[in-house]
Structure formats: C-alpha cells, structure tokens
C-alpha positions as CSV (number, residue, x, y, z in Angstrom):
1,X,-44.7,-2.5,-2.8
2,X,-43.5,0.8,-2.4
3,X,-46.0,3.9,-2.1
4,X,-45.5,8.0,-2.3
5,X,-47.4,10.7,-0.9
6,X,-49.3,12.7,-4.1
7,X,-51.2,15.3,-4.6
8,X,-53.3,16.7,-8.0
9,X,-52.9,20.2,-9.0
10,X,-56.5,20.2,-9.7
11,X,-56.7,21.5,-5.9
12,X,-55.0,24.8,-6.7
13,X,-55.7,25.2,-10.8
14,X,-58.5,23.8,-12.7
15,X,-56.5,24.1,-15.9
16,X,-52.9,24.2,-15.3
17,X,-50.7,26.4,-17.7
18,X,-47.1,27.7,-16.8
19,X,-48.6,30.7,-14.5
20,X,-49.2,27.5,-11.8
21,X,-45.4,26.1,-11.8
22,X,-45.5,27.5,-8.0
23,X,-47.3,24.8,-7.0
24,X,-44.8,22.4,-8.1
25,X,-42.6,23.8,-5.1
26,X,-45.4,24.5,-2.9
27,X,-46.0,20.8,-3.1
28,X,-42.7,19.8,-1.9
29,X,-42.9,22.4,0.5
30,X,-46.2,20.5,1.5
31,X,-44.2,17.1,2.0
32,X,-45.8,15.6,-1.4
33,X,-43.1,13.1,-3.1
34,X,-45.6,12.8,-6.4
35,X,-47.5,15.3,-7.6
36,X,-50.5,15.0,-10.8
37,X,-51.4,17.4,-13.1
38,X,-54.6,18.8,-14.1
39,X,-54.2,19.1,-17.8
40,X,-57.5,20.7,-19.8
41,X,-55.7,21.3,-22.4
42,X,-52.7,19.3,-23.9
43,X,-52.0,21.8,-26.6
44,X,-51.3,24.9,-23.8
45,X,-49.5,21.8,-21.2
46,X,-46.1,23.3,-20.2
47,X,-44.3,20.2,-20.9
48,X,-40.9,21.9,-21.3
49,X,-41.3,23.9,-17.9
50,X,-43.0,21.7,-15.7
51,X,-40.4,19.1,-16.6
52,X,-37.6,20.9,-15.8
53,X,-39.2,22.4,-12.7
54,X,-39.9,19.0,-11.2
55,X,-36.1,17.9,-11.6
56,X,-35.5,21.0,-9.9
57,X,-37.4,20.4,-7.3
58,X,-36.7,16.7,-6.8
59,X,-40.5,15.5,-6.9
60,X,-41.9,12.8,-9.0
C-alpha cells in the first residue's frame, strides 16, 4: 500500500475561494504530494482554477 504526504487547506483558509490558489504551490513548495481542500461553500469552489493549478503544479 502506497501512502503520500497531505496536507488540508483548512490550515491557511477556513473557506477556500480562488484568492487561496497560492497555497496550492506553497504546498508543494512545503514537500506535500496531496493536498485537501477546505470547501464551505460548493457553489463559490474554484473547481475550474484549482484544477488546472494542481496539474500545474504536479500535486494530487
């Protein structure tokens, strides 16, 4: 069984919305390979940006 290193936004943002795609990066950065989001609100949920951001960055 294989296991990766996450983290939850929730430690930055309490509700994430697209001001908080740095900390898709910063996560990475960090040496994260999986990273959960905080989502408060589905309806304001970046989908379209945080998707591309994490294919970008390479993280899971």
């Amino acid at each position: 069984m294989d296991f990766k290193f996450g983290v939850d936004t929730f430690i930055w943002a309490e509700a994430y919305g697209e001001e908080h795609l740095w900390i898709i990066p910063k996560a990475k950065e960090l040496g994260f390979e999986v990273i959960d989001f905080a989502i408060s609100n589905p309806f304001t949920f970046p989908v379209k940006q945080v998707k591309a951001e994490l294919e970008r960055v390479g993280i899971d």
